[in-house]
N, C-alpha and C positions, 0 to 999 in steps of 0.2 A: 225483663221479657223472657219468659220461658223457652223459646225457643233460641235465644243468643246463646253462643258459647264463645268461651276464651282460647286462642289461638298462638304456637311458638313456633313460629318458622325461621332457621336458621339460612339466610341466604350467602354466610361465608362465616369460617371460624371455628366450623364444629365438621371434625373427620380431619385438619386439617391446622396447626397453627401460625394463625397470621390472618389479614384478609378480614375482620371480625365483622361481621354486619346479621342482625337479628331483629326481625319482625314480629311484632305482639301485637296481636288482633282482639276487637271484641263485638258482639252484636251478631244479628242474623246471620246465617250461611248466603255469601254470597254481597251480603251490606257493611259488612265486619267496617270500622271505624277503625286506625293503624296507627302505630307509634313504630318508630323506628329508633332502634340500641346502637350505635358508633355504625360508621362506614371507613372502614381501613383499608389499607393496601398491603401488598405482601412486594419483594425482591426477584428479579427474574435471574437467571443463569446463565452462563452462555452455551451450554451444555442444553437446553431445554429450550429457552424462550432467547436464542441470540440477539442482541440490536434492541430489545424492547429496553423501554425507562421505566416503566411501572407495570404490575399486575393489579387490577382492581376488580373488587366482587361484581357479577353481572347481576345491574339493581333491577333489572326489564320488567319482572315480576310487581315490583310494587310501584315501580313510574306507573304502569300501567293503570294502577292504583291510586295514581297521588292525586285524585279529585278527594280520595277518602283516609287519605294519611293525615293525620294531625300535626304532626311535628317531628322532631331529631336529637336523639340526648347522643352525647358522648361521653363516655365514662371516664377516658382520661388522656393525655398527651400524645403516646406511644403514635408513630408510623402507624402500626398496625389495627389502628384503633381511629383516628383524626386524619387517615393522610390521604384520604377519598374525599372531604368532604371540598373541596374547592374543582376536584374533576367531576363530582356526580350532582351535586346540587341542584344545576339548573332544572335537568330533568326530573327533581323533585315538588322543588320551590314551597319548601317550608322551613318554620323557625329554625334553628340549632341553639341549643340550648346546653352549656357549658358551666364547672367552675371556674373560676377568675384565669387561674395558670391555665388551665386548656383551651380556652375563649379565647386567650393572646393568641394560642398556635392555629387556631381555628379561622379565625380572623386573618391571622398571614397568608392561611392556603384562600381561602377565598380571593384577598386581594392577589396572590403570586397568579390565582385561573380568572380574572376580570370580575369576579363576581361581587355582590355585593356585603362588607363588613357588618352593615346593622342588623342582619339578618341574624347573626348569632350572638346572641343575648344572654350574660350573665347568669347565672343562677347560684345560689345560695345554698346551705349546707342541709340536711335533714335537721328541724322539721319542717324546714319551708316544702309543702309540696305544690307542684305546678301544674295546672288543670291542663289534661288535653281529651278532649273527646271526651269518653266515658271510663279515663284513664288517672288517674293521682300520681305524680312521677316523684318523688322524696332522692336528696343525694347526699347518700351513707358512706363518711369519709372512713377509708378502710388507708393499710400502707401498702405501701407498692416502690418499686423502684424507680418511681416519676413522680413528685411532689404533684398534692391535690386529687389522689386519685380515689374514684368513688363506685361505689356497687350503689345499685338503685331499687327503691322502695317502689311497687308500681302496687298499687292499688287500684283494684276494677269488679266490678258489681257482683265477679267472682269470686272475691277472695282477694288475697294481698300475695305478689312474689316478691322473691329477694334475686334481682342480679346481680351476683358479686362483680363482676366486672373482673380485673386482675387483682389478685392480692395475698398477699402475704399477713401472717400474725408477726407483728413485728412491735413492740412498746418501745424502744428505743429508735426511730428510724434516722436518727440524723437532723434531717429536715422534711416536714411535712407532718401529719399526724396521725398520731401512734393507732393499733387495732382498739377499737374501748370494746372489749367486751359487755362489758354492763348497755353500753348505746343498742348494740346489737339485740342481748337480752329483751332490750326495750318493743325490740321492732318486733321481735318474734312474737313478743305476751299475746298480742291481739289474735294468731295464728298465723301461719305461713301455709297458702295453697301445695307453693313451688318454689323449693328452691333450686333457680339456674347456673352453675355454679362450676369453675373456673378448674379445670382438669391437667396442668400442664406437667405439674410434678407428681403424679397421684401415684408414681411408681419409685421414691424419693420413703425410704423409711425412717428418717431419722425427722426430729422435729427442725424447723426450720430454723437458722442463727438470726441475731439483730444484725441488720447493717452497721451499727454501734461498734458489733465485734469486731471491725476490719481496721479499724483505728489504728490500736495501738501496731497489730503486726506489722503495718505501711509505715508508722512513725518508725519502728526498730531498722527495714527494711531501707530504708530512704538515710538513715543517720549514716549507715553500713557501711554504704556505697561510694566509692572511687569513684573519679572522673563524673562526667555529666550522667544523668539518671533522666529514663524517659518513660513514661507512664501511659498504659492505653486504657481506656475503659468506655461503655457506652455513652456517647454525648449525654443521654437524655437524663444519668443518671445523677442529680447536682450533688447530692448528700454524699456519692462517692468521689464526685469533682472536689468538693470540701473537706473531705479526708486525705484526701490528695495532695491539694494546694497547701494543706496545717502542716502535712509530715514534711513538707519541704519546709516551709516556712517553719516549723521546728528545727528542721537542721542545717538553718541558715543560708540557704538558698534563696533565690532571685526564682520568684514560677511564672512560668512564658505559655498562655495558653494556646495551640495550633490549629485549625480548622473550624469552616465555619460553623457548624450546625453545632458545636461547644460551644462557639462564644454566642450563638443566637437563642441557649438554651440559660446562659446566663443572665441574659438581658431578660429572658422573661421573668427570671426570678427577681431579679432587680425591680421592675417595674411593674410587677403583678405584689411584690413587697414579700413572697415568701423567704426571698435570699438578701438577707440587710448585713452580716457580715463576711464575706468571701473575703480571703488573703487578700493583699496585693500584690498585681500582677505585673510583667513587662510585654513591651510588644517583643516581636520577633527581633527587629532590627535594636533593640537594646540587649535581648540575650544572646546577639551576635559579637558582642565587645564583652561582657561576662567572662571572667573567668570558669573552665566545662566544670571545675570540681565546686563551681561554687552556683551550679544553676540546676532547673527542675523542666523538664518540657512533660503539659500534660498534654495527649495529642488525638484527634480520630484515628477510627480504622480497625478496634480491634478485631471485626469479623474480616479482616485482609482485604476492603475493600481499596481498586487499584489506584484508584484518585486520592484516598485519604492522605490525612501526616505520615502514618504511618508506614505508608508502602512508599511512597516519597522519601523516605530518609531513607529505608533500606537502599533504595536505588540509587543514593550520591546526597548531591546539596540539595536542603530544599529552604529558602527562604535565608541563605545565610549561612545556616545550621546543619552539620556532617556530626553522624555518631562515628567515634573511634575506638581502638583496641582501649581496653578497661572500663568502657561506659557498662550502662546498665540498661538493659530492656525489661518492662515490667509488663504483663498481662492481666490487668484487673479486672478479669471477665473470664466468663465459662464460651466457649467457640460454641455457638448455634450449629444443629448439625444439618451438613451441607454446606458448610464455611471452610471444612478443614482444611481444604489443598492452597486456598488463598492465606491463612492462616499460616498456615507451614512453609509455604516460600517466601513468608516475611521472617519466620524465626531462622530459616536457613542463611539468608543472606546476613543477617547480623550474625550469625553464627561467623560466617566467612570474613567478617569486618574485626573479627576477636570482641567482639562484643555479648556478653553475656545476658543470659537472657531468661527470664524468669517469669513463671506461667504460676497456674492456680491448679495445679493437680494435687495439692497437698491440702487446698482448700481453707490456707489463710487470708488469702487477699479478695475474694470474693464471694459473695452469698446471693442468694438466689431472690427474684422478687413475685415468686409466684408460691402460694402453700405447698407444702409436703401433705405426702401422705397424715401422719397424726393432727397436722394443724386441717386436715379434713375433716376428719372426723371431727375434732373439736369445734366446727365451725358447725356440722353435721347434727351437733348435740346442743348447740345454744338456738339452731333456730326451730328444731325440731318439724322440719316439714313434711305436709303431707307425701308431697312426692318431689325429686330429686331428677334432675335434670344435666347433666354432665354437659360444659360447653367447653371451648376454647382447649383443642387438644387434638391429634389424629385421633383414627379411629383404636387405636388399641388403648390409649389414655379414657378415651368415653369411655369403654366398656370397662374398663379396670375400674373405672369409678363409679359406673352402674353398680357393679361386683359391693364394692364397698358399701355403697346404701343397701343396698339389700342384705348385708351383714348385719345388720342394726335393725331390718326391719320397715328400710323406706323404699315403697314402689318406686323403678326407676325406668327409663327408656333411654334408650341412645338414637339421637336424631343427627343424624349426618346432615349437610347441605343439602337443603331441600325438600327435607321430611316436615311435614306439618303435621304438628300435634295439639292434639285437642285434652287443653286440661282442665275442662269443666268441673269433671266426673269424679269419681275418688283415684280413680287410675290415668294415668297417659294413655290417650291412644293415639295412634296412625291415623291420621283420616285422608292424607293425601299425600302424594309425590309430584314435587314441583322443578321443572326444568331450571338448573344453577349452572353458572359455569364463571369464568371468565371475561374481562377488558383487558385489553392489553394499551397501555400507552406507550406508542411507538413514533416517536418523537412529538410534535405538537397531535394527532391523529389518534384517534380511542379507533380498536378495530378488535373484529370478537374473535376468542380462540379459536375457534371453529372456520373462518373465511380464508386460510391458507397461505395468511402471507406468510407467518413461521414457519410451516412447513416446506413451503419453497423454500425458503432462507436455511434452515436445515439440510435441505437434500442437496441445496448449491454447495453449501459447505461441507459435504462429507463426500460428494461425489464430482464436484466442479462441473464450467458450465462451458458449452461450446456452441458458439453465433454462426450459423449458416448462411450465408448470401448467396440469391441464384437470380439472372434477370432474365426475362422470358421477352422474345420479340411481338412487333406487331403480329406476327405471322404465327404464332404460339410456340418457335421454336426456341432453346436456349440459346442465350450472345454470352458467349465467351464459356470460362467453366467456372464450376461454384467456388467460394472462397470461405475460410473458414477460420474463427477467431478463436483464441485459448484461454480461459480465466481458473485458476487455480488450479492446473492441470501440469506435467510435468512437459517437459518440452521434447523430451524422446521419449521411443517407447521400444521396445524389446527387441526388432529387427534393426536397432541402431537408425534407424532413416529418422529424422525430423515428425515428430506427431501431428503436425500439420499438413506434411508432402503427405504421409500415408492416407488422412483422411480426404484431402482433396481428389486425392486419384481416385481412390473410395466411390467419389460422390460425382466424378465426372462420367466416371465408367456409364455409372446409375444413371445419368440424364443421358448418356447417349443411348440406353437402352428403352426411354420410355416410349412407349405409344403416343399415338399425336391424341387420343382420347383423354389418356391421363394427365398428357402435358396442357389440358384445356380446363383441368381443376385442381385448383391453387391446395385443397383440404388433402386430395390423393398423394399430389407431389408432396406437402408437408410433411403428413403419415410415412412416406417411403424415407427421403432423405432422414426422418430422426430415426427411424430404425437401424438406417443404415450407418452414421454417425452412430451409433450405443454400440452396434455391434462391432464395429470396427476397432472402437475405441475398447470394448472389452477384450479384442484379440491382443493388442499393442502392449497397453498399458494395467489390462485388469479392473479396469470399472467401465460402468456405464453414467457416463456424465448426464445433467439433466442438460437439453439443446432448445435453442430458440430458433426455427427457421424464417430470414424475411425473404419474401419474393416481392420481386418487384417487376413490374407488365410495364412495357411502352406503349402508350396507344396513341 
């Protein structure tokens, strides 16, 4: 149809890393028929988003839509990619459609949010493609640092794009399957409209190493090592769990794996059949009788997370298990940035336990599972596409990566969350701006960034909160005087008197001086008594707490 055009709306993932969820449209303005690319989730902070569990893309835009959404691909395992789909589904109610390893995790989150397992269906490697709408979806096994993981071949009445999904050139990966350049070659011949294409290291000049590489360093590292040795690295990563588990098990160690979401990353491999020979391992409670010079603990937590193995040991016993002076701590990961203070008061505390402790600043024990700069380009040059599309990355990685095609010659745009682009044409264009934002999952409750509970919880927490009680008679008079509660507030304040005696007095003064007018509207009295509590409390103590006032009427 001449008037259809092809459509790329990023509703999380792109200006920003993490969150990943991207909308491909096609047909009339207005009738467009929809496939939707992973639904992820990103980490909240306590600094930014206190008390919440989860931050999730705001899908509201395409719910809207989902009478004309055809279905759901996922590209691969990562949180940030699969770990929306069991909170946002419902509100979609379409297939998901996975390879083998990511379908098991896909499947758990649905079953962990009620929802239902059969919904997410298998799929097969490139060239099986899979009809949605007026869409051919193909899944182009690429490496990455999560076995199974795929860039997608979408074929539409347009043209054909390439989503890389996350990835790396990597021929050696361990476990999972290698980059085939030649496969890739393949997909290009026919032409490529667009390639969408995966931005995270594009400012990384050197070419990227094989996860292969980290082998032997671990095995020298691990032989080396006195007393017990303790290993962190991404759950999600098996190929490095296996490199892990071998260097121990080369030097004769007993390997004890900690936490769950490792051992639940293993099971998939196990019974999805990518992982058929992993070490042998012990529980906790057997490498608690182990001699420490003769055992391996591989464990969560490298981003410092406070529940992990990791921050658990630093803190005393966890499970049996105490690191002591001459152990070894290993960091088999790069620190995400915006980890680092949690990171750093786990290497402090084994610092202070004489435990020594061993990171990847040197850049043997870890490699990256996302392209470099030149493995861009070379990706850039096998598929040769019309135009070039920068996703998964803030906004300085887009644009550095826009930069980069357009070195070579390929028209590029940088679409932040929310920008819809029309890639009919020879060129990207802009045709819209669509409202993105945030879910926050705060405890079992999805509530939207914008409704205020953070930000109360914020300004409770920076400025503390003070409970005003005042009872008003049949007669509209006050009975008795106000009384006033303290939550995270200091208990004196500057004239030495009790922070409480000063505010009450404060506030009885204030009801003895009201009019019988204002003592007859409950919103008056509120307004005066919180101005009067901030200001008080700013003379005392120096801030201005947030206040709750109750009144309560006898009648």
């Amino acid at each position: 149809m001449s008037d259809s055009r092809l459509i790329y709306l990023p509703l999380g993932g792109a200006g920003e890393i993490g969150m990943n969820c991207y909308v491909y449209g096609y047909g009339p303005k207005g009738k467009e028929r929809y496939i939707l690319v992973d639904l992820g989730v990103t980490f909240p902070d306590m600094d930014s988003t206190p008390g919440v569990d989860l931050i999730l893309p705001d899908i509201s835009w395409i719910a809207e839509r989902a009478d004309r959404l055809e279905a759901i691909f996922i590209t691969h395992a990562h949180e940030d990619h699969v770990g929306g789909v069991g909170h946002l589904w419902q509100r979609l109610g379409k297939p998901v459609y996975a390879r083998s390893f990511t379908a098991w995790h896909a499947r758990r989150k649905m079953e962990d949010a009620g929802q239902p397992e059969d919904e997410v269906i298998t799929a097969s490697a490139f060239p099986e493609m899979i009809e949605a709408g007026p869409f051919k979806v193909g899944y182009l096994p690429v490496s990455h640092s999560i076995p199974e993981s795929s860039g997608l071949v979408i074929d539409t009445p347009a043209g054909r794009i390439v989503h890389t999904g996350d990835f790396k050139l990597d021929q050696t990966p361990v476990i999972g399957e290698p980059f085939d350049p030649d496969l890739w070659a393949s997909v290009a011949k026919p032409g490529v409209k667009a390639l969408v294409c995966d931005s995270t290291n594009v400012f990384s000049p050197h070419a990227g190493r094989s996860e292969a590489s980290v082998a032997a360093p671990l095995k020298e590292l691990v032989a080396q090592a006195e007393g017990m040795i303790v290993a962190t690295t991404f759950a999600s990563n098996i190929a490095r769990l296996k490199s892990l588990a071998e260097a121990g098990q080369a030097a004769g160690r007993s390997v004890c794996l900690l936490g769950r979401a490792m051992r639940r990353m293993i099971t998939a491999g196990e019974e999805t059949g990518i992982l058929g020979d992993f070490p042998k391992t012990v529980s906790a409670e057997e490498a608690a009788e182990i001699p420490r010079e003769n055992l391996m603990l591989i464990v969560t937590g490298s981003q410092g997370e406070r529940r992990a193995a990791s921050a658990q040991l630093s803190r005393g016993k966890y499970l049996g298990l105490e690191m002591k002076e001459g152990d070894t701590f290993l960091f088999s990961s790069k620190t995400i940035p915006g980890n680092e203070r949690g990171v750093i008061r786990i290497m402090n505390a084994y610092s202070e336990m004489g435990v020594d402790v061993v990171d990847d600043h040197g850049g043997d024990y870890h490699v990256s599972g996302h392209a470099n700069r030149p493995d861009l380009q070379a990706v850039h040059g096998i598929i040769k596409p019309q135009m070039l599309i920068p996703m998964h990355g803030e906004h300085r990685h887009l644009r550095e990566h826009a930069k980069l095609g357009k070195e070579t010659g390929i028209p590029s745009a940088v679409a932040v969350n929310g920008t819809m682009l029309d890639l009919t044409g020879d060129l990207p264009q802009v045709v819209d701006y669509v409202e993105t934002g945030r879910t926050y999952l705060d405890g079992s409750v999805k509530i939207g960034a914008m409704d205020g509970v953070v930000r109360d919880r914020i300004r409770m927490a920076l400025n503390g909160h003070v409970i005003v009680t005042v009872i008003i008679d049949e007669e509209d008079e006050p009975l008795g005087e106000p009384w006033v509660e303290l939550m995270g507030l200091p208990e004196m304040g500057t004239s030495g008197a009790p922070l409480v005696d000063v505010l009450e007095g404060e506030l009885t003064q204030l009801m003895m001086r009201m009019k019988s007018k204002t003592l007859t509207n409950d919103d008056k009295i509120e307004e005066d008594l919180r101005r009067a509590t901030r200001r008080a409390a700013q003379d005392e103590i120096g801030k201005k707490p947030e206040v709750t006032v109750i009144i309560s009427r006898l009648v």
